[in-house]
C-alpha positions as CSV (number, residue, x, y, z in Angstrom):
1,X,9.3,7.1,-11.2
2,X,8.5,6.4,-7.1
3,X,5.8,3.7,-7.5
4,X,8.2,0.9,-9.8
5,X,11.3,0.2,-9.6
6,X,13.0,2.8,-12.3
7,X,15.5,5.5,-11.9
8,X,17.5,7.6,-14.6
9,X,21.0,9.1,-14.3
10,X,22.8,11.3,-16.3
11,X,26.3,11.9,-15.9
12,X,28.3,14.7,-17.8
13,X,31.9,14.6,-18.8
14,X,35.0,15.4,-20.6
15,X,36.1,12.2,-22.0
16,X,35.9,10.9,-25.0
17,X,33.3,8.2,-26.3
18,X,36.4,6.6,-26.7
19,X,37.7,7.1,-23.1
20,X,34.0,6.6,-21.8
21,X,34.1,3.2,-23.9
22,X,37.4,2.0,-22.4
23,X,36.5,2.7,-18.7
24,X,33.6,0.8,-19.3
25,X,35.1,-2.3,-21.0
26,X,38.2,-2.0,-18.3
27,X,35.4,-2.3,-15.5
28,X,33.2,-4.7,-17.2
29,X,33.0,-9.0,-17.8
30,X,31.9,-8.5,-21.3
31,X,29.7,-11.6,-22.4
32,X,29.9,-11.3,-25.9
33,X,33.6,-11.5,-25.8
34,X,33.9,-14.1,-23.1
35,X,36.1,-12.2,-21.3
36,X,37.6,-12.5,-17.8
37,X,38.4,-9.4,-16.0
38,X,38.6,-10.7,-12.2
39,X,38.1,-6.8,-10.8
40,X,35.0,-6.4,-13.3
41,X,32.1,-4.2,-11.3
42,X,29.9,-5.3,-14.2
43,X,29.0,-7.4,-16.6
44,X,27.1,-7.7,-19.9
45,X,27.3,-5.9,-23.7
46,X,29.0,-2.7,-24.9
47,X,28.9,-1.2,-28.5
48,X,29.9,2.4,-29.2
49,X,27.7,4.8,-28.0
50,X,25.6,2.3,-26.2
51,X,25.9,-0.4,-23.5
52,X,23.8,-2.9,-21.4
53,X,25.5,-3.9,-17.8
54,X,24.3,-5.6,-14.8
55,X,26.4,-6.0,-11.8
56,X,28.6,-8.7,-11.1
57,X,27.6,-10.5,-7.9
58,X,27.3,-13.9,-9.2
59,X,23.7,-14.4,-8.9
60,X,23.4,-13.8,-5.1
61,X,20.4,-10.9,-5.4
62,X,17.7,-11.4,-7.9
63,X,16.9,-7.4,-7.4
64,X,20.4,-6.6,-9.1
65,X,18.8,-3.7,-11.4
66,X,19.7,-4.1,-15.6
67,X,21.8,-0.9,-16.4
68,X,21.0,0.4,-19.8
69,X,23.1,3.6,-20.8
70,X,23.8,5.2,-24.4
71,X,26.1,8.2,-24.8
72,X,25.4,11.0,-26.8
73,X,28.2,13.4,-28.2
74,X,28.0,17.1,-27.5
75,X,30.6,20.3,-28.6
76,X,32.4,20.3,-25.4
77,X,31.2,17.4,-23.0
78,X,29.5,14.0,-23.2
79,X,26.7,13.1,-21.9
80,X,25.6,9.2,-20.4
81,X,22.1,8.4,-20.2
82,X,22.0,5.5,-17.6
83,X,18.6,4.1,-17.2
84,X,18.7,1.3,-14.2
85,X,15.2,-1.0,-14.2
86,X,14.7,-4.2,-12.4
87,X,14.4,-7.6,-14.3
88,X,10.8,-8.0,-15.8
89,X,11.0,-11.5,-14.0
90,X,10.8,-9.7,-10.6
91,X,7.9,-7.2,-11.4
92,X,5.7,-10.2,-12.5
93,X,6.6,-12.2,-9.4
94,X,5.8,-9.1,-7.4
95,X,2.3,-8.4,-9.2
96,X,1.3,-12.0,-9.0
97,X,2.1,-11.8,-5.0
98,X,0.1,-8.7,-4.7
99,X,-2.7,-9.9,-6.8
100,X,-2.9,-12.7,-4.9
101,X,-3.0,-10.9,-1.6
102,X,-5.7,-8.3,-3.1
103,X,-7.5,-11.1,-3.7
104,X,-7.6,-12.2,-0.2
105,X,-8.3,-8.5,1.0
106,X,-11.4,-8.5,-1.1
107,X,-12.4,-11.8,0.1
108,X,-11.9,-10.7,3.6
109,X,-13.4,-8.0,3.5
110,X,-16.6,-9.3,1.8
111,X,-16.9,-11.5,4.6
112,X,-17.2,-8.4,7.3
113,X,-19.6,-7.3,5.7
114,X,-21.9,-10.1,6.1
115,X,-20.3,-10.6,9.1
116,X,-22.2,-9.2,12.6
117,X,-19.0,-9.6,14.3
118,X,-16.3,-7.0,13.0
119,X,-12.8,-8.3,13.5
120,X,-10.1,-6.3,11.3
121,X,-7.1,-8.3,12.6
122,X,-7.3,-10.7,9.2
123,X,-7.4,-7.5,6.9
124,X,-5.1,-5.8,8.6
125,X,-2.3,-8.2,8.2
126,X,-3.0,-8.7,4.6
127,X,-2.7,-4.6,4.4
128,X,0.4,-4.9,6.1
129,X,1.7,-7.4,4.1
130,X,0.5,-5.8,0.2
131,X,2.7,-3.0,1.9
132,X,6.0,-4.9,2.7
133,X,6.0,-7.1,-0.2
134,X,6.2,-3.9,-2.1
135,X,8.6,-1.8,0.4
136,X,10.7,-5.0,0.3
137,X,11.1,-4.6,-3.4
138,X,11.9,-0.6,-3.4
139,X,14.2,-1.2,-0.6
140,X,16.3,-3.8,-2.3
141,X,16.0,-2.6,-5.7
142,X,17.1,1.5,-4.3
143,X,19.9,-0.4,-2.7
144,X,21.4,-2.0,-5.2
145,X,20.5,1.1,-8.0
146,X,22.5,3.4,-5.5
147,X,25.5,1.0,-5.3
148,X,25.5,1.1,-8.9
149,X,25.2,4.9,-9.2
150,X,28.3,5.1,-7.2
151,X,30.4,3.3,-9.4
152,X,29.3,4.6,-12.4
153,X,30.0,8.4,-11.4
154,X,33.4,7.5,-9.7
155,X,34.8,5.9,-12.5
156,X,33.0,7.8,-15.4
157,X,33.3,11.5,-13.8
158,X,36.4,13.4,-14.9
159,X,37.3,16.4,-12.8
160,X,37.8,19.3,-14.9
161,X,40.7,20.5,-16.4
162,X,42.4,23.0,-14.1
163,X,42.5,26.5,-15.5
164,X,46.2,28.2,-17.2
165,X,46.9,31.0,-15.1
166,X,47.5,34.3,-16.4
């Protein structure tokens, strides 16, 4: 989805649930364990075939995306269905700023119109900024989702198996 801040990975591989499960608890603080695992990339919940991760960075970026995966079983692969959204907090602070700056467009531009003197400087800046408070939050958010992505492939991708010869 390009308009909020949502994106959806899926990564195929070799190992095990088991395997995927013990990468993920090797790289992750796990909260309901109160564990400490200094090199952790993550941290939050994992169960079986499903887990729920945010990054570890110690509260310094409040557009850290929540990483929601589950892991589904096939024949001769797995397959991990990561879905990385931002934290509800953040999309209501975002609509209230752009509900409030709507509000002032709509205002402004009520008062051209009854207005004999058009000046578009005022809604233009409030154009300008509905537009960055919005870019601002894709930006950060896509930042943050792609650092994740990274990790998650590198340490969830298994190269595969070389063939035997003949």
């Amino acid at each position: 989805m390009f308009f909020i801040p949502y994106t959806k990975l899926l990564i195929k591989t070799e190992l095990t649930i088991d395997e995927v499960c013990n990468i993920l608890i090797e790289n992750t603080y796990r909260e309901n364990l109160h564990s400490f695992n200094e090199k952790a990339f993550f941290k939050g919940k994992i169960n079986f075939s499903d887990f729920k991760l945010k990054r570890k960075i110690n509260h310094r970026n409040s557009f850290n995306p929540l990483i929601v995966g589950k892991i589904y079983d096939n024949k001769n692969y797995r397959t991990i269905e990561i879905k990385l959204f931002t934290e509800p907090i953040i999309i209501v602070f975002t609509l209230i700023i752009q509900v409030y700056l709507l509000s002032l467009l709509i205002i402004s531009l009520k008062e051209q119109l009854n207005s004999s003197v058009q000046d578009f400087d005022k809604i233009f800046f409030i154009i300008i900024l509905i537009l960055g408070s919005y870019i601002l939050t894709m930006f950060a958010f896509n930042i943050e989702a792609i650092s994740i992505k990274k990790e998650l492939v590198r340490s969830l991708s298994k190269p595969l198996k070389p063939r035997d010869e003949l």
